[in-house]
C-alpha positions as CSV (number, residue, x, y, z in Angstrom):
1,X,122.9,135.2,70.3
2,X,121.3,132.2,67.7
3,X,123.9,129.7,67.3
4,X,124.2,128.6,63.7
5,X,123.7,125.0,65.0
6,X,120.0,123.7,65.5
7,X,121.0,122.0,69.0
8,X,117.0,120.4,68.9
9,X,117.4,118.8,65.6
10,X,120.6,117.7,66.4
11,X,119.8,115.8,69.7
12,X,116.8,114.2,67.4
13,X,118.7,113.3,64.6
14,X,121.1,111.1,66.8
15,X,118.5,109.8,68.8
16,X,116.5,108.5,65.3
17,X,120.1,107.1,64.6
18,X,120.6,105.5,68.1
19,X,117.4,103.8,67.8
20,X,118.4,102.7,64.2
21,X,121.3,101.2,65.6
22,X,119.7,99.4,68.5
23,X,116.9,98.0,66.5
24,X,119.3,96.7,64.0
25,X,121.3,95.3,67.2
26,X,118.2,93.4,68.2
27,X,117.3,91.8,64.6
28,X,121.1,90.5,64.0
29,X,120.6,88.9,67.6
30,X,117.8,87.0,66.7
31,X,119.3,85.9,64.1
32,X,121.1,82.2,64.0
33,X,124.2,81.6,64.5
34,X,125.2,80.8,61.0
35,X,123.6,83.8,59.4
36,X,125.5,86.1,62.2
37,X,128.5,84.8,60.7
38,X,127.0,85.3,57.0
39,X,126.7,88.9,58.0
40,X,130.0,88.9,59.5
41,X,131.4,87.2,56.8
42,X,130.0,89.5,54.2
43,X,131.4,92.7,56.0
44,X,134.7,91.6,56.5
45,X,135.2,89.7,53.6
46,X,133.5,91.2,50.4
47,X,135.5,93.6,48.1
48,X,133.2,94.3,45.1
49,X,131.7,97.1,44.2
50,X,127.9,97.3,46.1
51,X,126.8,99.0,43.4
52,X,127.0,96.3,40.7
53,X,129.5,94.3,41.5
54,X,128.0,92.7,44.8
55,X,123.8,91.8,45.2
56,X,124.4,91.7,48.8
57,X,122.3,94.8,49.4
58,X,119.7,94.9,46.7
59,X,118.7,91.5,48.2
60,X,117.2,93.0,51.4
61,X,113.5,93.1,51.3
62,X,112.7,95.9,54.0
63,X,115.6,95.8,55.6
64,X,115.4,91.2,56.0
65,X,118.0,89.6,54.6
66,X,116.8,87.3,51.2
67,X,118.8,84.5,52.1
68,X,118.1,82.5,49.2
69,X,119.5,84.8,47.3
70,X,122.8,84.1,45.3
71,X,125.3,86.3,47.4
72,X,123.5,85.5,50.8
73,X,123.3,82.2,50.0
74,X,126.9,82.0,48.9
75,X,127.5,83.4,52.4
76,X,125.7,81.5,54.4
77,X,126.5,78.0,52.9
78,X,130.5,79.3,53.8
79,X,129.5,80.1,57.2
80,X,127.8,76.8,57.8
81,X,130.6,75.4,56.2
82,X,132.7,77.1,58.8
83,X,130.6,76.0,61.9
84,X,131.0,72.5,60.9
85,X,134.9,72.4,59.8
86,X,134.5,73.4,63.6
87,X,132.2,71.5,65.8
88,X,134.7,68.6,63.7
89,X,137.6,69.8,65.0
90,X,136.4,70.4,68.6
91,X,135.2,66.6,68.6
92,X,138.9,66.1,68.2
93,X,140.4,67.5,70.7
């Protein structure tokens, strides 16, 4: 009985994706602090349209963030922003 499912190309499909996923893993962790929070900041934060309303994505080169960019850089000077309004506070207390 053929199964209508191709079990082979199935298994290496996900295991293409899984190594996506852990190399992506690997280039966000070598990333600085501040841009991990860009990044973070970007995802949880951004409500335009990525098609033309935000140039978060069309500013990867090769899958690197352009971080002098306009909405990169607009992240990234908010996260730095952040990390400092922080390591302020935590001198305070």
């Amino acid at each position: 009985m053929s199964h209508p499912v191709n079990f082979d190309q199935k298994i290496a499909d996900l295991e293409a994706e899984l190594l996506e996923v852990r190399e992506a893993k690997e280039a966000f962790g070598a990333l600085s602090d501040d841009r991990q929070l860009a990044i973070s900041l970007h995802e949880i934060l951004c409500h335009w349209n990525h098609t033309d309303g935000c140039s978060w994505h069309y500013e990867m080169d090769n899958g690197k963030h352009r971080w002098d960019n306009q909405a990169h850089s607009s992240y990234l000077k908010k996260a730095q922003a952040m990390i400092k309004q922080l390591k302020i506070y935590r001198s305070r207390i």
